[in-house]
C-alpha positions as CSV (number, residue, x, y, z in Angstrom):
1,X,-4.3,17.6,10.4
2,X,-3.2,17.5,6.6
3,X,-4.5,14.9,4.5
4,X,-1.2,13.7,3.7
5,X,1.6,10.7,4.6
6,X,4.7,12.2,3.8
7,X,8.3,10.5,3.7
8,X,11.7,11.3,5.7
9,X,15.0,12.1,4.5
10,X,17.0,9.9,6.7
11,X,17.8,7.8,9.5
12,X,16.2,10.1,12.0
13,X,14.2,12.6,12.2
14,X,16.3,16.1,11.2
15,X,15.7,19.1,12.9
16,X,13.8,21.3,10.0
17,X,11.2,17.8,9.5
18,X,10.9,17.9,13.4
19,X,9.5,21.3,13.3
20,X,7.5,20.9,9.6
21,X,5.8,18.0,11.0
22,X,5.1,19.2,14.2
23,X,3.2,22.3,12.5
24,X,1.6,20.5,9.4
25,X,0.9,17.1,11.5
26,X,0.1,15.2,8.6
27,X,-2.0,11.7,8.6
28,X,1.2,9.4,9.0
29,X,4.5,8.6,7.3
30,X,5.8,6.2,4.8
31,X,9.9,4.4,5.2
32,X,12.2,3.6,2.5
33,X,15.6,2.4,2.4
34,X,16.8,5.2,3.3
35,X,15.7,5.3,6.6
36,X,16.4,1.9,7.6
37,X,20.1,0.9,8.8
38,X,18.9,-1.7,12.0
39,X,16.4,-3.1,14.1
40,X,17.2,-0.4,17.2
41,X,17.7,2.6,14.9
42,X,14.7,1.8,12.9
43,X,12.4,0.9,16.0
44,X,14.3,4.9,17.6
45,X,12.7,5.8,15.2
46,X,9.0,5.1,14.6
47,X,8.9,5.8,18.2
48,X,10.6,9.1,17.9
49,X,7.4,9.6,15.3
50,X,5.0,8.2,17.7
51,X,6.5,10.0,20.6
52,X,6.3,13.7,17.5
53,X,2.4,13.0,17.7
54,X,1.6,11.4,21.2
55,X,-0.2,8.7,19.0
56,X,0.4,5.2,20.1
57,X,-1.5,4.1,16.7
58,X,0.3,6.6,14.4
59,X,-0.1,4.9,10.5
60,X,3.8,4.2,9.2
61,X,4.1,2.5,6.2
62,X,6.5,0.8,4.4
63,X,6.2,-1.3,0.9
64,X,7.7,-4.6,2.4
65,X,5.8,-7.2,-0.6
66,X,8.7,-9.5,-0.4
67,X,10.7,-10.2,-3.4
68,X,12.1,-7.2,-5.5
69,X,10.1,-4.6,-3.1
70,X,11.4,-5.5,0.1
71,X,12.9,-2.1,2.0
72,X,13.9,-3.7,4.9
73,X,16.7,-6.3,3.5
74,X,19.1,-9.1,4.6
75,X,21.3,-9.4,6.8
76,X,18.9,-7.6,9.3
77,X,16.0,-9.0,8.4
78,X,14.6,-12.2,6.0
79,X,13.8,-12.1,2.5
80,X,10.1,-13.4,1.8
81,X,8.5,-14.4,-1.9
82,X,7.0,-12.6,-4.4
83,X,3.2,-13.4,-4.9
84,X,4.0,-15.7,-7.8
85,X,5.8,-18.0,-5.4
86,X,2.0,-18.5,-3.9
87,X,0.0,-18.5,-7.1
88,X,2.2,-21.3,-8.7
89,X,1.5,-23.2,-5.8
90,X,-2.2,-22.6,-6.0
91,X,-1.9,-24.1,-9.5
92,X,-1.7,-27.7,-7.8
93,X,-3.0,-27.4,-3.8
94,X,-5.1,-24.1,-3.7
95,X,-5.5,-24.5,-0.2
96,X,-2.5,-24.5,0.6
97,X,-1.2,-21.8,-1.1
98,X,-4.1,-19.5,0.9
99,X,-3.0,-21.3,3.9
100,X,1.0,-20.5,2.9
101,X,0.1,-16.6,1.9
102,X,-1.7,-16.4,5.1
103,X,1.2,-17.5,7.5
104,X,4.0,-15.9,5.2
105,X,2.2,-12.4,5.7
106,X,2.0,-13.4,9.5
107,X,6.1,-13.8,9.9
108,X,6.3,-10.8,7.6
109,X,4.1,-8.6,9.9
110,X,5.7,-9.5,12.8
111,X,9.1,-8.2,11.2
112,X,7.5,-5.2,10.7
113,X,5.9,-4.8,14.3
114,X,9.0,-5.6,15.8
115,X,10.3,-2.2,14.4
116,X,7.0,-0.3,15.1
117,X,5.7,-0.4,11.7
118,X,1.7,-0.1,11.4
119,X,0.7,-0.2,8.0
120,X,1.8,-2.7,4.8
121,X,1.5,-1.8,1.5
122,X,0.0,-4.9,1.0
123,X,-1.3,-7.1,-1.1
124,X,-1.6,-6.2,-4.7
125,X,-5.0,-7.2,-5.7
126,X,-3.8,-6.1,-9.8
127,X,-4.9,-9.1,-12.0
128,X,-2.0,-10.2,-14.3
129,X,-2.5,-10.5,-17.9
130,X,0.4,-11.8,-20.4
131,X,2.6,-8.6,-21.7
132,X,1.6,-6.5,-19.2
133,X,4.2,-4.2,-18.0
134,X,7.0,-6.0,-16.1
135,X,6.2,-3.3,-13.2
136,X,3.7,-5.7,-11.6
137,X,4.8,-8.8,-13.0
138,X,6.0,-11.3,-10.3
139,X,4.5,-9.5,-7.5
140,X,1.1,-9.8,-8.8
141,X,-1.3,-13.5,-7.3
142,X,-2.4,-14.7,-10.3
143,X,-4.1,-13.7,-13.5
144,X,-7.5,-15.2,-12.3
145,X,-9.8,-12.5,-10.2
146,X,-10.7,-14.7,-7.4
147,X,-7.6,-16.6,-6.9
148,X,-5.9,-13.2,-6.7
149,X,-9.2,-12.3,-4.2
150,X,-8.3,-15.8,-2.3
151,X,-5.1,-15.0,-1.9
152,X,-5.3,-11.2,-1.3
153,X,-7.9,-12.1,1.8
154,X,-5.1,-14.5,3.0
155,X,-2.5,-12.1,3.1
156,X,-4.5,-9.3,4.9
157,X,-5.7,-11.6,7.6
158,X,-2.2,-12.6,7.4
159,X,-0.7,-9.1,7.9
160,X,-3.5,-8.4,10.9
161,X,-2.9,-11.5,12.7
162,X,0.9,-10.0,13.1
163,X,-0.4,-6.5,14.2
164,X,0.2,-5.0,11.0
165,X,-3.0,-3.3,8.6
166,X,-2.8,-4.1,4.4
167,X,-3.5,-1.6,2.0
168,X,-4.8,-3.3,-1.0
169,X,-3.4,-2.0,-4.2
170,X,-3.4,-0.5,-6.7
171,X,-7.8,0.0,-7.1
172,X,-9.1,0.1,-9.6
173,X,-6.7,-2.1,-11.0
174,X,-3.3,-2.0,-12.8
175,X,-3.0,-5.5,-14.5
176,X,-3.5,-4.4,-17.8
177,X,-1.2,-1.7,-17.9
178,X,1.4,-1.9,-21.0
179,X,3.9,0.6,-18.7
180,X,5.3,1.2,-16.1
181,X,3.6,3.9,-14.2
182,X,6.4,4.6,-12.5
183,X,8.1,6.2,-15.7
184,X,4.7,7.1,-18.0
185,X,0.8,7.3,-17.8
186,X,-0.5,3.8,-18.5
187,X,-4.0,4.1,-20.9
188,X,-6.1,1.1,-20.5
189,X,-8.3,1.0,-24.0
190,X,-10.2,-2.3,-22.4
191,X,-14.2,-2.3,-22.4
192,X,-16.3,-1.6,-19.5
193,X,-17.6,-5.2,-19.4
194,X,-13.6,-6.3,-19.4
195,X,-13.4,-4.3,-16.7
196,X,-15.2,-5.9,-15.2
197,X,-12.6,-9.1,-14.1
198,X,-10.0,-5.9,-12.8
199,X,-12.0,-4.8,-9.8
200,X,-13.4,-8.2,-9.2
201,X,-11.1,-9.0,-6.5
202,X,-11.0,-5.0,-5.4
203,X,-15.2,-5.7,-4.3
204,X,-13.9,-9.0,-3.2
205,X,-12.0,-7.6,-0.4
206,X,-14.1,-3.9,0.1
207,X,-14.0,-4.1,3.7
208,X,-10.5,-3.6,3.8
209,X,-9.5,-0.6,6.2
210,X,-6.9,0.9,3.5
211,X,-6.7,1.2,-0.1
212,X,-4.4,2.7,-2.9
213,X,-5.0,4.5,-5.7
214,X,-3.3,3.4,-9.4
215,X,-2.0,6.1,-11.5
216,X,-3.7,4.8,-14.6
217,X,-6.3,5.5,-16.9
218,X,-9.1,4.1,-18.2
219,X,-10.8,5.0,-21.2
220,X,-13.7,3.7,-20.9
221,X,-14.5,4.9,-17.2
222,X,-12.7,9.0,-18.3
223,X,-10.7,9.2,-21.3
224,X,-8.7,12.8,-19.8
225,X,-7.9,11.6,-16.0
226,X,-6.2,9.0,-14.6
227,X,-7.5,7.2,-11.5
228,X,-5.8,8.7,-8.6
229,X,-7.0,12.3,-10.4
230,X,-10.5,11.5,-11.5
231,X,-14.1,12.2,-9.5
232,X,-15.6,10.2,-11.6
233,X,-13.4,6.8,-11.2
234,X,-12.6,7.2,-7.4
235,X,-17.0,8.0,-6.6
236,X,-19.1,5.7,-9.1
237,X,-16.4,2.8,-9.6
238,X,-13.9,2.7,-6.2
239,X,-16.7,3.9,-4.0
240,X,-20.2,3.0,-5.4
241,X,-19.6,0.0,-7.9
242,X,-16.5,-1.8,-5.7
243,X,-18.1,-0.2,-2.5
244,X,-15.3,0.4,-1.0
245,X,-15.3,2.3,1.6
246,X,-11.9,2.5,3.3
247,X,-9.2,4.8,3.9
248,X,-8.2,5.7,0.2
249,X,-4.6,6.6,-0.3
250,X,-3.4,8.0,-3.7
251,X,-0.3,5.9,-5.3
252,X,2.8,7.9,-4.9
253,X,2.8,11.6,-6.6
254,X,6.4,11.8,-7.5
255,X,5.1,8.9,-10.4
256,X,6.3,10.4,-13.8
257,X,2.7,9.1,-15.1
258,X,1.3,12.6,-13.3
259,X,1.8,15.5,-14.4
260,X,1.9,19.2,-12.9
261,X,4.0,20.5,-9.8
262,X,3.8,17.9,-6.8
263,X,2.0,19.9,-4.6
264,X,-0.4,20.7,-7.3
265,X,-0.9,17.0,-7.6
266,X,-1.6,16.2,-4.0
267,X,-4.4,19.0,-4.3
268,X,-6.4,17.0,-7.1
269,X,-5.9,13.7,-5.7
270,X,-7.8,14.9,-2.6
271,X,-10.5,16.6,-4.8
272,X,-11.0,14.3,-7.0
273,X,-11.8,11.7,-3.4
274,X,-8.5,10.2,-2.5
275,X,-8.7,10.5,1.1
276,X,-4.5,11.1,1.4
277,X,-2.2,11.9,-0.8
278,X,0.9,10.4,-0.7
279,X,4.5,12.2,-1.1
280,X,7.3,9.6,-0.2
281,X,11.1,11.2,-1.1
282,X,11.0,14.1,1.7
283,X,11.8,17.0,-0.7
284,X,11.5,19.6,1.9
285,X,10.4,22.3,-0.4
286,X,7.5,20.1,-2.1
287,X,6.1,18.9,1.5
288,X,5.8,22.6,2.3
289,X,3.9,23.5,-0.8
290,X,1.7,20.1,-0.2
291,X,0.7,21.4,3.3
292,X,0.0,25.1,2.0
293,X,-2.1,23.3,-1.3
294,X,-3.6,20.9,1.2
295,X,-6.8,21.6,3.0
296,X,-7.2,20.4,6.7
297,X,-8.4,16.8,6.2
298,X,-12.3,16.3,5.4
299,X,-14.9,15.0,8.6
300,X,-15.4,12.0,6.0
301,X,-11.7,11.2,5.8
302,X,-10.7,11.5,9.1
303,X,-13.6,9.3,10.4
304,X,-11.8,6.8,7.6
305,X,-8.2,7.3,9.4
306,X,-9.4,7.0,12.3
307,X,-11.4,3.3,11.8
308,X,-8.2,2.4,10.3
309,X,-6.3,3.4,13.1
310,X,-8.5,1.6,15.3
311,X,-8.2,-1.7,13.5
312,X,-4.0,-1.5,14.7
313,X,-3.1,-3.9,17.3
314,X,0.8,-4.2,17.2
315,X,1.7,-7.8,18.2
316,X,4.1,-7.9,21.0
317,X,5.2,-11.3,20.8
318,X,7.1,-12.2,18.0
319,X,8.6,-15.9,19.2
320,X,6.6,-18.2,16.8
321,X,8.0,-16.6,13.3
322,X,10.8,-19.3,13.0
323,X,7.6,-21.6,13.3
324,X,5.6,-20.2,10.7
325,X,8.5,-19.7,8.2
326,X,8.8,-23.4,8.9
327,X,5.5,-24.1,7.9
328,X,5.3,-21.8,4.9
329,X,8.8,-23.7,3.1
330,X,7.0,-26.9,3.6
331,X,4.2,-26.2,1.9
332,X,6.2,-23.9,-1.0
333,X,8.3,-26.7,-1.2
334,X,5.0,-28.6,-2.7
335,X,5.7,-27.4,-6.1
């Protein structure tokens, strides 16, 4: 096995991925828009990738946050809030705003199970501050770290409870980001001691069973790498000072803050201590060179996957959503 999640072209699987996959059998599989038209091609084919690996528990992911990141859209399937929509409610009834984020992840998770989708890429645990980059903005909990922690806990518990795992995102933090990481290499001049409030919620919630990577760096923990790329960040902050020890996924690689070939990206997330590097936009020529840069996957990693994949219990009944949507508008509807 690779220690990689890789993306699809598609609506299926084509014929030259079929056999890549097959050979390179990566760690999982991340969906976009692309590959989503319905509910009975979509669930064809997360059980076409289950049915590729003879793995009942096979991790597929999918960024489904609600508001602007949602990949699986109206008319087929509802449109849930942004985290903002839960931390101005916590402004006024805190616990009902945990209680709301808890039973909005729920009918959210249960979309996804319906379809045969494992793994959320979700919640952001990324502490807002004011003028950071519009790249997080709504979809960040709150700019206070343990209302964001409160919130975060809600949502995974949420996300479990409808057979669905969170990832929490993006560690060690990427609220104070000026850019968009998506388009340049944030640098985060804060102290070590400011720090500090950033991977507050991050410990909060260590026991989580995933975890992704930030592609941003921070000058005070190594001034040359950025998080996703850097021993130093992932081992004494993510693993020893957070403690987290989860399955740790980096962010995606096709990011314009990282530099380098693709496949010679992949290779220094994983030795730098990202358990899986993540390549979402199915370039066929880049996956190959990821699985020849790749190593097979590390005896400490794949004891990580594989407590993550344990922790999957797909819900099978997905009759009470209306119920809990129900219950989530009337306490939104509080502010």
């Amino acid at each position: 096995m690779k220690p990689v999640i890789f993306g699809l072209a598609g609506l299926t699987i084509a014929p030259d991925e079929r056999a890549f996959f097959a050979e390179s059998v990566p760690a999982g599989y991340i969906l976009f828009g692309r590959n989503i038209d319905n509910r009975e091609q979509l669930r064809a084919l997360t059980d076409d990738l289950r049915a590729l690996h003879g793995d009942d528990r096979l991790p597929i992911l999918i960024d489904q946050e609600g508001g602007r990141v949602s990949r699986m859209k109206p008319p087929h399937w509802l449109s849930f809030p942004p985290g903002a929509a839960f931390d101005r409610l916590y402004d006024i009834a805190p616990a009902s705003a945990i209680e709301a984020a808890r039973i909005n992840a729920e009918a959210l998770a249960l979309d996804l199970a319906e379809v045969g989708i494992t793994v959320d890429c979700l919640p952001l645990l990324d502490v807002a501050i004011p003028g950071g980059t519009p790249a997080i903005g709504d979809r960040a909990l709150g700019q206070e770290p343990m209302r964001v922690a409160a919130l975060g806990r809600a949502v995974l518990d949420g996300l479990k409870r409808g057979g669905v795992l969170g990832t929490i995102k993006h560690m060690p933090g990427h609220g104070r980001a000026m850019v968009d990481s998506h388009m340049e290499l944030p640098r985060v001049i804060a102290s070590d001691e400011e720090l500090e409030q950033d991977i507050a919620p991050f410990r909060a919630l260590r026991t989580a069973e995933i975890g992704m990577t930030g592609h941003i760096l921070f000058e005070a923990w190594d001034a040359e790498r950025c998080a996703t790329l850097s021993p130093t960040i992932i081992e004494t902050v993510i693993r020893q000072r957070i403690g987290f020890d989860g399955l740790l996924l980096s962010d995606d690689l096709d990011m314009k803050a990282l530099a380098g070939e693709v496949p010679d990206r992949a290779a220094r997330a994983v030795a730098a201590g990202c358990d899986i590097a993540l390549n979402c936009w199915a370039r066929m020529d880049e996956m190959i060179g990821i699985a020849d840069a790749l190593p097979d996957i590390s005896d400490a990693s794949r004891a990580r996957l594989d407590r993550a994949r344990a922790a999957i219990n797909p819900a099978k009944d997905w009759s009470h959503q209306a119920e809990l949507l129900a219950r989530r508008d009337a306490l939104l509807a509080l502010v």
